[in-house]
C-alpha positions in Angstrom: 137.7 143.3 241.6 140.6 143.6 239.1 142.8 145.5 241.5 141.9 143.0 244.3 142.7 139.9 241.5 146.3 141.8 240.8 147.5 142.3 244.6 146.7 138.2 244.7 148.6 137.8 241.9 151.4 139.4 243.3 150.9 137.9 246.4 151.2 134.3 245.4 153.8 135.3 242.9 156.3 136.5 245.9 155.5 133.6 248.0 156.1 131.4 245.2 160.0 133.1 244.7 160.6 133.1 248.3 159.6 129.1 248.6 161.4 128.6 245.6 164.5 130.7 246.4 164.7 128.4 249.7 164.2 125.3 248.2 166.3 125.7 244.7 169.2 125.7 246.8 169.3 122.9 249.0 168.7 120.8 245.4 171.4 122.0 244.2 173.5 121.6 247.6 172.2 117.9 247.2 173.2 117.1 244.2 176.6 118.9 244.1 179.8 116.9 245.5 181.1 117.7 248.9 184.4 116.0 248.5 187.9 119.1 248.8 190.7 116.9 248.4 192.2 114.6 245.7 191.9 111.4 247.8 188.4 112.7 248.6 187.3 113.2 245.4 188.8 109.6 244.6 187.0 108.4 247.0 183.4 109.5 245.9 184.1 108.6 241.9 185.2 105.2 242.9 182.0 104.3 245.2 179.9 106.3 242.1 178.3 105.4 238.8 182.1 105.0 237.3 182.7 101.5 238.8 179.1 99.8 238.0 179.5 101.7 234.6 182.9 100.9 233.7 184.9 98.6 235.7 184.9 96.1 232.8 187.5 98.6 231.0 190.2 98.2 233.8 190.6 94.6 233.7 193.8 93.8 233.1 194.0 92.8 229.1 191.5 94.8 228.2 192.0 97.0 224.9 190.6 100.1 224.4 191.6 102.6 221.9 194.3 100.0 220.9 196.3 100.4 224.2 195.3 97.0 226.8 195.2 97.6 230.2 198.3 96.9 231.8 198.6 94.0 235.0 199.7 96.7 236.8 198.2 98.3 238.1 195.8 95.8 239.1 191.8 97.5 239.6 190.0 94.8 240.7 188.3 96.6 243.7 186.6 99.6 244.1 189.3 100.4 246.8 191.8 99.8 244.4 190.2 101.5 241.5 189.9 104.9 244.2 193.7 104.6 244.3 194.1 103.9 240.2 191.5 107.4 240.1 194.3 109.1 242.7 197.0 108.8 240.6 195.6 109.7 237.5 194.4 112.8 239.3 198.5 113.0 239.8 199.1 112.8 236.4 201.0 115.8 234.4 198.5 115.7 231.6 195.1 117.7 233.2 193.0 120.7 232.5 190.6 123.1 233.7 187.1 122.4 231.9 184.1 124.9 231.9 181.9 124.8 235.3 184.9 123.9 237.4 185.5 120.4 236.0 188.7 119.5 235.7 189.9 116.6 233.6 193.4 113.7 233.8 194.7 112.0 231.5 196.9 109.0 232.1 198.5 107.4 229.0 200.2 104.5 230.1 196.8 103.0 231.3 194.2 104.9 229.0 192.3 106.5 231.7 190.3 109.6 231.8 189.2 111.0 234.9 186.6 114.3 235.1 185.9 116.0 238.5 183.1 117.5 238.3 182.5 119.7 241.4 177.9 120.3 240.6 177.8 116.2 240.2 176.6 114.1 243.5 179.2 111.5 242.3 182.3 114.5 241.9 183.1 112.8 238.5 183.8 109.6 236.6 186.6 107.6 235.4 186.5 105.3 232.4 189.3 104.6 229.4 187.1 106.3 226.3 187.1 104.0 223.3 189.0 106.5 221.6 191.8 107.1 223.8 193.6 110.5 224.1 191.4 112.5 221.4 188.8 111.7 223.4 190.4 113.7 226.5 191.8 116.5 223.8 188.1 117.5 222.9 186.8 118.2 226.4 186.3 122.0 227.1 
């Protein structure tokens, strides 16, 4: 019957939101980055993407946006590309971005940093081909 066909309907529809609203959020929980602090957060974009993706742009010598990467310091390890990460995170240039991102700028070394709180990797750090505009347009 049609009324029997709409209480099924419903049916399957409210099971359907109840297994969804249980699962939704544990892939979100998943994907989102657990690290609190600084060093932390460091710690997670350094052993993420960022160093696969763009440790060729902190070798010493290295121009981008005009400015080469200085000797010093030296990021030839992800350990010591965590602490190059840590102290742009330091640095006096930063700003709140939408969805709780927040971005550093370091100008002596030409590195952008984003923490991005919903990403599995909390972030990335790379020195954008076009330096400081680049860090300027992020909202």
């Amino acid at each position: 019957s049609m009324e029997m066909s709409k209480r099924f309907a419903t049916s399957a529809f409210v099971a359907l939101s109840l297994l969804l609203g249980m699962v939704t959020p544990n892939i979100a929980h998943a994907a989102a980055c657990t690290a609190t602090t600084n060093s932390t957060i460091a710690d997670k974009i350094a052993n993420g993407h960022a160093w696969g993706s763009h440790s060729s742009e902190f070798v010493a010598g290295t121009v981008m946006a005009g400015l080469a990467m200085p000797a010093t310091p030296k990021v030839t390890t992800i350990a010591e590309f965590k602490s190059h990460i840590l102290t742009t995170m330091g640095s006096a240039t930063n700003k709140a971005l939408t969805n709780g991102r927040k971005a550093y700028w370091w100008a002596a070394t030409g590195t952008f940093v984003v923490f991005d709180p919903n990403n599995v990797d909390c972030g990335t750090a790379f020195r954008p081909t076009d330096g400081k505009p680049y860090y300027d347009r992020q909202v």
